[in-house]
MDTraj code that builds the backbone (N, CA, C; nanometers):
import mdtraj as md
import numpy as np

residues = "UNK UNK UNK UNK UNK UNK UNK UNK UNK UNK UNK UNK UNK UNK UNK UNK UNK UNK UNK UNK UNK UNK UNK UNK UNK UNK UNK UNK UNK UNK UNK UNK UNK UNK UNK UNK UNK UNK UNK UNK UNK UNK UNK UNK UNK UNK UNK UNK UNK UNK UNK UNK UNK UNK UNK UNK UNK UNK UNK UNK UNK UNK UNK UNK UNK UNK UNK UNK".split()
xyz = np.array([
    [-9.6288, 5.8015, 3.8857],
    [-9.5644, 5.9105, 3.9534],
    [-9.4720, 5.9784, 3.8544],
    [-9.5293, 6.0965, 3.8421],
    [-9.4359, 6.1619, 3.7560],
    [-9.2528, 6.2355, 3.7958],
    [-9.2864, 6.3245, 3.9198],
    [-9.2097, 6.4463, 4.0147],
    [-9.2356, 6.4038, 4.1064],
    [-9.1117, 6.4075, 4.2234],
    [-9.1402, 6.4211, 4.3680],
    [-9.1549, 6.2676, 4.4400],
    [-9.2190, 6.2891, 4.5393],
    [-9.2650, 6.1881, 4.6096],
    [-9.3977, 6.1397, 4.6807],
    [-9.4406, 6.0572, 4.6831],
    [-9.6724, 6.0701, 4.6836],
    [-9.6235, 5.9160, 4.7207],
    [-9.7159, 5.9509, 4.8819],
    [-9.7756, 5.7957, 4.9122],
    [-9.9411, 5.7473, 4.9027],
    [-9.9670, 5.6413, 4.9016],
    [-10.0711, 5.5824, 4.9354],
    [-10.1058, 5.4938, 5.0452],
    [-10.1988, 5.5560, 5.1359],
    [-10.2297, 5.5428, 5.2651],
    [-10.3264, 5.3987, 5.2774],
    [-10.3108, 5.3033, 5.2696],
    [-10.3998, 5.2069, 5.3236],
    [-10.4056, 5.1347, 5.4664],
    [-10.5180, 5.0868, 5.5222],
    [-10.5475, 5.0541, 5.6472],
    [-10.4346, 4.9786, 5.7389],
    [-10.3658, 4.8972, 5.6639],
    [-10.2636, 4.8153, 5.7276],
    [-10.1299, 4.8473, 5.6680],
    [-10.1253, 4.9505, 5.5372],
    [-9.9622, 4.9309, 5.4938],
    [-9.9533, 5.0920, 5.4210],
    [-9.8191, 5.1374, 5.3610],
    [-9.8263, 5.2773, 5.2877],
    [-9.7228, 5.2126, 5.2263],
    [-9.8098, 5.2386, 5.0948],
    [-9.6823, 5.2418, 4.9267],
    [-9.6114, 5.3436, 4.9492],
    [-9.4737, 5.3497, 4.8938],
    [-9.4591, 5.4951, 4.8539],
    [-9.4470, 5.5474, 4.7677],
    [-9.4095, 5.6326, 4.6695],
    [-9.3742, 5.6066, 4.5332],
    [-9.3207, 5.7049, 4.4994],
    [-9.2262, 5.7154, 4.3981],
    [-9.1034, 5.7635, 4.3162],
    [-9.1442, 5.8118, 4.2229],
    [-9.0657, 5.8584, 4.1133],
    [-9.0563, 5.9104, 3.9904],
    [-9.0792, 5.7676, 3.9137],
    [-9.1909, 5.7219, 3.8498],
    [-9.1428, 5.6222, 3.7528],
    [-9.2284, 5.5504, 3.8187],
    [-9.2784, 5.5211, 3.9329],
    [-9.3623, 5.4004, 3.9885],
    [-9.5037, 5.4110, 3.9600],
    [-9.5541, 5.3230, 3.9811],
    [-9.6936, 5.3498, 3.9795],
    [-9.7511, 5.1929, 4.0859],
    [-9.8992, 5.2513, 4.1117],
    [-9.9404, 5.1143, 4.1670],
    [-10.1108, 5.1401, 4.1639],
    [-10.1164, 4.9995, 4.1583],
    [-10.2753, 5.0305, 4.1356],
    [-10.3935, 4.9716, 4.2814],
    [-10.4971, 5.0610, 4.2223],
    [-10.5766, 5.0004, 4.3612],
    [-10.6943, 4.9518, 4.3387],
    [-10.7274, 4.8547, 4.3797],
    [-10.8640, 4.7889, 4.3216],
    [-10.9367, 4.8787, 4.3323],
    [-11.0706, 4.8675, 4.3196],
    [-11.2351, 4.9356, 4.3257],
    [-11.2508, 4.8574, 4.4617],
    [-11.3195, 4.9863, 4.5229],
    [-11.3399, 4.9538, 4.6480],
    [-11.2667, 4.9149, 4.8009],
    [-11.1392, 4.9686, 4.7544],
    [-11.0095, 4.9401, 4.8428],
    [-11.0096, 5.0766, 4.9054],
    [-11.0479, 5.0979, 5.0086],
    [-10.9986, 5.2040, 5.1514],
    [-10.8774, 5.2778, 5.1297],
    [-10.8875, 5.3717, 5.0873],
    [-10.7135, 5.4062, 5.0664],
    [-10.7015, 5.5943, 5.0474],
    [-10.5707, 5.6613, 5.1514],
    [-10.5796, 5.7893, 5.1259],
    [-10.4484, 5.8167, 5.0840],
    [-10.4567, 5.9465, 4.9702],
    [-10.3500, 5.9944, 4.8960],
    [-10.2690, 6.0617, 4.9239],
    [-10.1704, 6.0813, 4.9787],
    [-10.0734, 6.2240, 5.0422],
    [-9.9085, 6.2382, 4.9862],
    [-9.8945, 6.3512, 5.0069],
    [-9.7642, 6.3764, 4.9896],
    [-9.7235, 6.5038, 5.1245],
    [-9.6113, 6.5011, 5.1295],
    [-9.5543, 6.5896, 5.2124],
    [-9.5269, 6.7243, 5.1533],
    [-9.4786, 6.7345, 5.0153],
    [-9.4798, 6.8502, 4.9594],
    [-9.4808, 6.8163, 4.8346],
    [-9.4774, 6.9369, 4.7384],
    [-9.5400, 6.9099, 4.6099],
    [-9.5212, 6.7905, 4.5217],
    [-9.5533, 6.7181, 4.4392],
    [-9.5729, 6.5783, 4.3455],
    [-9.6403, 6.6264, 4.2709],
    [-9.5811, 6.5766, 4.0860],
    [-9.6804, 6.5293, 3.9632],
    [-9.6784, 6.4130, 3.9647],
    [-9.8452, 6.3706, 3.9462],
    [-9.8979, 6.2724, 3.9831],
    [-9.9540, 6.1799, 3.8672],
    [-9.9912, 6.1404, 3.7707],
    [-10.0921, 6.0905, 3.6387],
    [-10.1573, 6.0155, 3.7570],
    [-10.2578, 6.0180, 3.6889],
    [-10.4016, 5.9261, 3.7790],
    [-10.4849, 5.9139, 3.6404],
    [-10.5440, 5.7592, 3.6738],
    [-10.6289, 5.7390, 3.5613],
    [-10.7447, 5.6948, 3.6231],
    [-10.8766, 5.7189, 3.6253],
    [-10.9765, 5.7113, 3.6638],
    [-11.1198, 5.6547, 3.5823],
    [-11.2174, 5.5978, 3.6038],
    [-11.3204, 5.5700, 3.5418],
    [-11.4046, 5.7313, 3.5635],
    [-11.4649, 5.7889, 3.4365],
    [-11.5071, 5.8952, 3.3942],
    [-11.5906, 5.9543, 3.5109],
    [-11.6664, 5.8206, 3.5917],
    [-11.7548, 5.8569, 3.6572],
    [-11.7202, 5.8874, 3.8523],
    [-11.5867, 5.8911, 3.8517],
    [-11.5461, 5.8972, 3.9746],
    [-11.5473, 6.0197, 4.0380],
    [-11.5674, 6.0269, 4.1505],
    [-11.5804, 6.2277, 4.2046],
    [-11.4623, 6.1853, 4.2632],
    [-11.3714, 6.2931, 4.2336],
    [-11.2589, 6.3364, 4.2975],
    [-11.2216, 6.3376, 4.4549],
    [-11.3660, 6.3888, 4.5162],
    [-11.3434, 6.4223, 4.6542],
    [-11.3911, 6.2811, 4.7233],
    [-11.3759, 6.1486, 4.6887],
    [-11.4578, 6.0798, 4.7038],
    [-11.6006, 6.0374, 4.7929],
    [-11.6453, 5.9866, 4.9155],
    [-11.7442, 6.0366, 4.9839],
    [-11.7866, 6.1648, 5.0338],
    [-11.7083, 6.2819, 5.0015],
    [-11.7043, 6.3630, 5.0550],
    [-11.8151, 6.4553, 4.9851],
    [-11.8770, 6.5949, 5.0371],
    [-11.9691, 6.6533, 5.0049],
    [-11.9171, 6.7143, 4.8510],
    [-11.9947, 6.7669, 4.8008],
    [-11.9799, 6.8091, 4.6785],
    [-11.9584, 6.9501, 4.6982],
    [-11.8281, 7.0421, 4.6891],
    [-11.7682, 7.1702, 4.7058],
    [-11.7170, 7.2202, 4.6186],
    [-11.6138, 7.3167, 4.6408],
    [-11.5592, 7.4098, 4.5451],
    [-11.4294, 7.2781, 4.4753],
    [-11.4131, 7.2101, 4.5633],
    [-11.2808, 7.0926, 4.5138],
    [-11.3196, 6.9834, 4.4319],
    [-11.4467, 6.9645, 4.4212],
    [-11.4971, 6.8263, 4.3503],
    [-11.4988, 6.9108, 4.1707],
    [-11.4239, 6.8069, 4.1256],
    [-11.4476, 6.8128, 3.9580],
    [-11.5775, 6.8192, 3.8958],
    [-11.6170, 6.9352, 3.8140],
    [-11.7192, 6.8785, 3.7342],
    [-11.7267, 6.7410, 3.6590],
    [-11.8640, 6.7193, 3.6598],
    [-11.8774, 6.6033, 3.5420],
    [-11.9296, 6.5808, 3.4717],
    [-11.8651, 6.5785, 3.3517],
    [-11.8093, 6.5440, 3.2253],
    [-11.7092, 6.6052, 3.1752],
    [-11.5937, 6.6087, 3.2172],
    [-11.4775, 6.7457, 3.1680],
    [-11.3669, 6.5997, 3.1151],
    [-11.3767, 6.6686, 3.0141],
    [-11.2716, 6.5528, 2.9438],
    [-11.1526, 6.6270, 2.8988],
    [-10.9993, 6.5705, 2.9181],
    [-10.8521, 6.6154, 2.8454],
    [-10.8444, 6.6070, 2.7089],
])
top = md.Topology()
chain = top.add_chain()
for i, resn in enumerate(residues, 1):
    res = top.add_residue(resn, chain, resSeq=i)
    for name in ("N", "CA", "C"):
        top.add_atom(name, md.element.get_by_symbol(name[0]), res)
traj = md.Trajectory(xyz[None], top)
């Protein structure tokens, strides 16, 4: 967590997180991302992950292969 404030939504509990925190989530763990208003976020991902996760492929899903 870079700015602001960003939780993570899981089935039975919600992280929350700060400036400075971070937390990680296994592969394959149920889990949704939110904030109430704006957050910088770092996220580190395996190359091959779609952004929107099950979700259809739209104007919001990342191309892939776009590398920083």
């Amino acid at each position: 967590m870079v700015k602001g404030a960003f939780r993570v939504e899981f089935r039975d509990h919600v992280a929350e997180l700060g400036p400075g925190d971070f937390i990680v989530v296994p592969r394959g763990v149920e889990h949704r991302t939110a904030s109430d208003e704006e957050a910088e976020v770092l996220i580190f991902e395996p190359a091959d992950v779609v952004n929107t996760g099950d979700a259809a492929v739209s104007e919001f899903t990342a191309p892939l292969g776009e590398k920083i």
